[in-house]
Steps between C-alpha positions, in 0.01 A plus 500: 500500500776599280518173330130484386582646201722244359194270482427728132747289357371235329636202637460623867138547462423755262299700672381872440684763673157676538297133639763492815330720751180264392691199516622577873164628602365148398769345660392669828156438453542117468753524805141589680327241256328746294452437175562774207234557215556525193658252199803320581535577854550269823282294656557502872287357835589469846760257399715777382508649811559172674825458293588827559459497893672165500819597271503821793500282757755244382729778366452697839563151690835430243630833619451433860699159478762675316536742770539199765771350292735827457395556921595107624722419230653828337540628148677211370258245637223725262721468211518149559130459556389669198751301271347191663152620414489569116603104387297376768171706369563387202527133560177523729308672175573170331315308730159398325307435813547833623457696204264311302537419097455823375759725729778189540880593415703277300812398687816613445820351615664792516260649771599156686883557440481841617294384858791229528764804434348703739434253783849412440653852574267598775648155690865582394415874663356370822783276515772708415408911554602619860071614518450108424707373792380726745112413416620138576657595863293742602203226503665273735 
């Protein structure tokens, strides 16, 4: 809420200071997939409200998971996890068939050095960190 106003500047939006309650009640109206009147405003549908449920639900699902991790695998094992995910979301938003023409990524090898760098460490941890070898005995 506090950073809405720094969308006035210019190159950050350039909104009106005065248009932002408007802007937010349009924002929630679309969340429901109602459309504002008037000129220059959002057109929204039930689609609106089917991205919105589904970002909830993947978020909500994303949090659970993360939850698991730090619960089997500790805090570490989340640190780990989420250093994994970054390069790998970015490599699989360069993948035409799943994101079509329009939304596709261009690759960048540094997203694929950083997935190698990361893989890397997390096998030199489980190898090497006192939490690593006693994963490994405890499951025999």
């Amino acid at each position: 809420l506090f950073l809405y106003p720094v969308q006035t500047i210019k190159q950050l939006g350039g909104i009106k200071l005065a248009d932002i309650p408007n802007l937010i009640l349009d924002g929630v109206m679309c969340t429901f997939g109602v459309s504002a009147s008037g000129p220059d405003r959002p057109h929204c549908s039930s689609s609106n409200t089917l991205v919105f449920a589904s970002y909830c639900a993947v978020d909500f699902c994303t949090y659970a998971m993360g939850l698991y991790v730090i619960r089997r695998g500790g805090a570490n094992m989340m640190v780990l996890a989420s250093a994994v995910a970054l390069p790998l979301q970015q490599l699989v938003l360069c993948l035409k068939p799943l994101m079509g023409q329009k939304l596709v990524e261009k690759f960048f090898w540094g997203d694929a050095i950083a997935l190698v760098l990361v893989s890397a460490g997390f096998v030199i941890y489980q190898l090497l960190s006192p939490e690593g070898r006693q994963n490994r005995t405890s499951r025999h």
